[in-house]
N, C-alpha and C positions, 0 to 999 in steps of 0.2 A: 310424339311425332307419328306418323299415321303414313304406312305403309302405300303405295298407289294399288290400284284392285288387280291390274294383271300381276305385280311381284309377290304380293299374300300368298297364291297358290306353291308356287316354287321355293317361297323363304319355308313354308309347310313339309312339304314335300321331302326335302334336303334335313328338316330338322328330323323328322321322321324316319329316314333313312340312318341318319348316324346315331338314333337310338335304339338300334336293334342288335341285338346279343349278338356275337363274335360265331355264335354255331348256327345263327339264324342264313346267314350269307350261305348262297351256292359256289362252290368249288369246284375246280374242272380237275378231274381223274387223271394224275399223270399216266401214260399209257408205258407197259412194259416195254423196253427198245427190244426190238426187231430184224433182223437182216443183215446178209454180210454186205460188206463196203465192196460193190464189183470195180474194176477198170479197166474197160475193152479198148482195143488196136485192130487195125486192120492195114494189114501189108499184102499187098497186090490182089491175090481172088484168097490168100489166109485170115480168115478173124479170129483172134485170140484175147478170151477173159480174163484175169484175176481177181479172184472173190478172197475178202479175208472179213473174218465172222470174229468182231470184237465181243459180241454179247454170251451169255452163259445156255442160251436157248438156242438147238438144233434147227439150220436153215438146209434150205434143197432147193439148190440151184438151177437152170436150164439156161443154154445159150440158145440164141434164135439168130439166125442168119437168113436175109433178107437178098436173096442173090437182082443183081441189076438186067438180064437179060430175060426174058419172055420164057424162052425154053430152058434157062437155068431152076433147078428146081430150089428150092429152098429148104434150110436146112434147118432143125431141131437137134440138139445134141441130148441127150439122157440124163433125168436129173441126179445131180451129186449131193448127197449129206454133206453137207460143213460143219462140223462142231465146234463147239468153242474156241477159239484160239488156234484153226485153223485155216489156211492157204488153201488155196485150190483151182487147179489151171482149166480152162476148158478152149478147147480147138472145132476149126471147124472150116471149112472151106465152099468156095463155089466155083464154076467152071472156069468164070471171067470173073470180071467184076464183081464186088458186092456194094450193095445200096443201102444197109443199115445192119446194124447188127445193135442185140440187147439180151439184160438179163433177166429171167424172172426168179421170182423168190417164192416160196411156197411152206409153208409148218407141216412139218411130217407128221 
C-alpha cells in the first residue's frame, strides 16, 4: 500500500522524531522560586501589605502607593529584607484617597 505524497512527508518526519536519543530533546530550565507571597488592603487614605517569603532566598520588598488626588503626593515606603520564613508588615498612607497600591520585589 502506497502512502499519498502530501502524508510521506509527515509519516517521515514523526518517525524521525521518536528516534532520537532521550538527551537529544531540549528541556526547559526549571527557574529557582523567587519572592515573598504579598497581600495589600486598603482602608480609607491607609494602605497596608503583608509579604511572607516561603523560599530559602533573601527578598526586598517596597510598597508603592499611588494616592487619588492631583496634589496627594505619592508614596514609596523603604525597602524591607524578608528572609526566609519571614512576615513582614508595610504601612503607608495618603491624604485622601488612595488609587492603587503594590508591591515590588527586588534580590539584594
Amino acid at each position: 500500500m502506497r502512502l499519498p505524497r502530501s502524508l510521506a512527508p509527515v509519516t517521515v518526519a514523526v518517525a524521525l522524531t521518536l528516534c532520537l536519543p532521550y538527551e537529544a530533546t531540549p528541556y526547559a530550565r526549571v527557574a529557582e522560586p523567587f519572592g515573598a507571597e504579598c497581600r495589600t488592603r486598603v482602608q480609607g487614605s491607609h494602605a497596608i501589605a503583608y509579604c511572607h517569603n516561603p523560599n530559602a532566598a533573601m527578598d526586598r520588598v517596597r510598597l508603592h502607593i499611588e494616592c487619588a488626588r492631583w496634589w496627594d503626593l505619592d508614596t514609596d515606603s523603604a525597602p524591607v529584607d524578608t528572609g526566609p520564613a519571614v512576615t513582614v508588615r508595610l504601612t503607608g498612607r495618603c491624604w485622601k484617597e488612595v488609587r492603587s497600591v503594590w508591591v515590588s520585589h527586588q534580590r539584594p
